[in-house]
C-alpha positions as a Markdown table, in Angstrom:
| # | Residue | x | y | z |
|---|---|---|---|---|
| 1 | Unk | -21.3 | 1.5 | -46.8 |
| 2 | Unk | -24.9 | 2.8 | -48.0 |
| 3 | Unk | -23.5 | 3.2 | -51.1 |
| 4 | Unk | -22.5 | -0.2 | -51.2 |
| 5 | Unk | -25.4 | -1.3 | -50.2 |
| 6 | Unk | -27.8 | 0.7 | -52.3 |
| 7 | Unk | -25.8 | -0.4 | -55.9 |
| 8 | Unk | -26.6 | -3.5 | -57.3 |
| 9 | Unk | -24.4 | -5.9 | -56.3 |
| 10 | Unk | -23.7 | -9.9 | -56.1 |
| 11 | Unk | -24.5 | -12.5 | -54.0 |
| 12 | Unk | -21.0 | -12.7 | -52.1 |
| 13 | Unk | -20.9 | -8.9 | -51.8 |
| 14 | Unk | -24.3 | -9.2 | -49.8 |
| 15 | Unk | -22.8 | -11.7 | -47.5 |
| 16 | Unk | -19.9 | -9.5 | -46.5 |
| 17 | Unk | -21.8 | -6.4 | -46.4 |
| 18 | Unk | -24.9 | -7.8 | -44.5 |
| 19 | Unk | -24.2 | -10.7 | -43.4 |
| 20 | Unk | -25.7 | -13.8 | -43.2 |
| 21 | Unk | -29.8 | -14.2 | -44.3 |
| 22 | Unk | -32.0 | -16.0 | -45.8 |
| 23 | Unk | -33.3 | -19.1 | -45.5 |
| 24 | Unk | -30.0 | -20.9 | -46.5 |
| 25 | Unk | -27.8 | -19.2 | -43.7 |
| 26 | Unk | -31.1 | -20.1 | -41.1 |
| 27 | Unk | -29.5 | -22.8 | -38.9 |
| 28 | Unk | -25.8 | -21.1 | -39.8 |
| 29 | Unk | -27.2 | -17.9 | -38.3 |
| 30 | Unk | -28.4 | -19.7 | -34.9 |
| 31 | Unk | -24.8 | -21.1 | -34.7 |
| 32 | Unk | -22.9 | -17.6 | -35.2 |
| 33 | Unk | -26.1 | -15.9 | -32.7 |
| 34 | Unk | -24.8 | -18.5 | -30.6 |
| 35 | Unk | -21.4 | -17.8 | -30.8 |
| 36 | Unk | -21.6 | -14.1 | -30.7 |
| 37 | Unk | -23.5 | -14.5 | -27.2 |
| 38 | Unk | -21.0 | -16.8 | -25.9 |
| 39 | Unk | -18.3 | -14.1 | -27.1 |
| 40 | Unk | -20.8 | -11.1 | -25.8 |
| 41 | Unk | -20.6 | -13.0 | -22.1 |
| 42 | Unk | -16.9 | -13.7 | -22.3 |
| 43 | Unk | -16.5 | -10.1 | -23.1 |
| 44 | Unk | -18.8 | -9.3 | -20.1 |
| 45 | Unk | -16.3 | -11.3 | -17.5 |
| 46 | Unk | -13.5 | -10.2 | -18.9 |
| 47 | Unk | -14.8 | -6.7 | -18.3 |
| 48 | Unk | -15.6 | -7.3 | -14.6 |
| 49 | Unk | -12.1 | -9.0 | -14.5 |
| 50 | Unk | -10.3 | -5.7 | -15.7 |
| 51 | Unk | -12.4 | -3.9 | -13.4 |
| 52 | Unk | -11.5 | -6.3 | -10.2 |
| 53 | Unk | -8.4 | -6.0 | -11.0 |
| 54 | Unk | -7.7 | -2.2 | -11.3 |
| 55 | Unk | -9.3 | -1.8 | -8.4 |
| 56 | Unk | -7.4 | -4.3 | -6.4 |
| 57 | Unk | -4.4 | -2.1 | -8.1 |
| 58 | Unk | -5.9 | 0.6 | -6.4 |
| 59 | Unk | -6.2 | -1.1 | -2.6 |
| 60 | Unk | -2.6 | -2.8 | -3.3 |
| 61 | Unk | -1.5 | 1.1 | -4.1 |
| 62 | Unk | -3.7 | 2.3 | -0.4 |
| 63 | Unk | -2.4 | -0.4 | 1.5 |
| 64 | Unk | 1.2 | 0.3 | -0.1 |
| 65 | Unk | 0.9 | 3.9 | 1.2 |
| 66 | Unk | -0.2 | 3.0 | 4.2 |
| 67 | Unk | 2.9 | 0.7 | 4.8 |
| 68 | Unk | 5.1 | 3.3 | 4.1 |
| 69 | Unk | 3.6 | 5.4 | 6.4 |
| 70 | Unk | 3.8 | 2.9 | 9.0 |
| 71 | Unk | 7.3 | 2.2 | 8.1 |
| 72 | Unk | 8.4 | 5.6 | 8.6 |
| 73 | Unk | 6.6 | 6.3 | 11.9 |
| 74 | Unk | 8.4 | 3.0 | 13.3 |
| 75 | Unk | 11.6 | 4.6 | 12.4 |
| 76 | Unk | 10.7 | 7.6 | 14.1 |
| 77 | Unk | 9.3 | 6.0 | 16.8 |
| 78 | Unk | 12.8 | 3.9 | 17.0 |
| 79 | Unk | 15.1 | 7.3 | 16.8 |
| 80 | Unk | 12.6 | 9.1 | 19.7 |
| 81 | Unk | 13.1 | 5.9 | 22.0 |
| 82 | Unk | 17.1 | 5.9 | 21.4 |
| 83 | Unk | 17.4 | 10.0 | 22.0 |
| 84 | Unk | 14.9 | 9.3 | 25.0 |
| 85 | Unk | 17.3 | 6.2 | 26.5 |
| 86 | Unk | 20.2 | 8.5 | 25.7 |
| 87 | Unk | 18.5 | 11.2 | 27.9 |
| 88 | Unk | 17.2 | 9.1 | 30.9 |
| 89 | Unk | 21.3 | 7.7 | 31.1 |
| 90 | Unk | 22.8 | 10.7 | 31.2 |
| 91 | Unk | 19.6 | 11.8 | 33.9 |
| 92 | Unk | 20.8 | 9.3 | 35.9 |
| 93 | Unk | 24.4 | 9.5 | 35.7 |
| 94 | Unk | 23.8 | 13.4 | 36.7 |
| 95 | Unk | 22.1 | 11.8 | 39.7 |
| 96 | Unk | 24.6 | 9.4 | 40.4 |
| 97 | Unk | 27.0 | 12.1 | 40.6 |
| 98 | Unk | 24.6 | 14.8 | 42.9 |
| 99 | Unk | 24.5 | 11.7 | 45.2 |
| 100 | Unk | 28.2 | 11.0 | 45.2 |
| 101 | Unk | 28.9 | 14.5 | 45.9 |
| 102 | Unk | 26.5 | 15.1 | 48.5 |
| 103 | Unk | 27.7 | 11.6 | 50.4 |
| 104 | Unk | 31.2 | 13.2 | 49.9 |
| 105 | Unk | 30.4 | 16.6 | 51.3 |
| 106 | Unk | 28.9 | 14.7 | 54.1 |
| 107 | Unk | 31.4 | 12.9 | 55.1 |
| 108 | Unk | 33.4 | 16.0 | 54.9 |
| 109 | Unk | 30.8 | 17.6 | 57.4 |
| 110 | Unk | 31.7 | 14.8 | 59.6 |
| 111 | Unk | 35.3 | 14.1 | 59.4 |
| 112 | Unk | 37.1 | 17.3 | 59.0 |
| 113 | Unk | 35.5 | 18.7 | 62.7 |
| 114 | Unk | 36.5 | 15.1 | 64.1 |
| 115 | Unk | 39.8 | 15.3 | 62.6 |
| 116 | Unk | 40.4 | 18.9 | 63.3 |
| 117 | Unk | 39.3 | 18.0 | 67.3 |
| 118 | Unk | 41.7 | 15.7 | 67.3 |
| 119 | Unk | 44.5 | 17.4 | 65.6 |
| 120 | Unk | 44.8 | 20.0 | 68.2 |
């Protein structure tokens, strides 16, 4: 581009080389500094915007993780209170039937010496 630059070259050559100067291009200039800034602060936004949004990616990723986690702790928590319930039934059917027997032995305690009296 030096080399461009440095040879002797045309009017129209300048322009695309340099860009616009002079006197002629004055109030042209103003309207493209104008433009530039306006396309400098849309840049700027649209920076932030990326950036907003990745890291909203990011939390959406976290709090995705975290539901997950939470997900599969429920469903451990669900299987532990099934094997518990399981457990606790079966605990008290075994103490359903320690009561039954000892009510039965009982009453054998009592009736078979009655019965037995009265037999002979």
């Amino acid at each position: 581009q030096r080399n461009l630059l440095e040879e002797d070259s045309d009017e129209e050559e300048d322009f695309f080389l340099r860009g616009p100067s002079g006197p002629r291009f004055g109030l042209r200039n103003d309207k493209i500094r104008h433009v530039q800034n306006q396309v400098d602060e849309v840049i700027d936004v649209m920076q932030e915007n990326i950036t907003k949004v990745i890291e909203r990616g990011e939390r959406l990723d976290d709090l995705q993780d975290k539901s997950e986690s939470l997900s599969d702790n429920a469903t451990a928590f669900s299987n532990r209170a099934k094997q518990l319930r399981r457990q606790m039934w079966w605990r008290g059917c075994k103490m359903k039937a320690i009561m039954a027997l000892v009510a039965v032995v009982l009453l054998l305690v009592i009736i078979v010496p009655i019965v037995l009296k009265y037999h002979t």
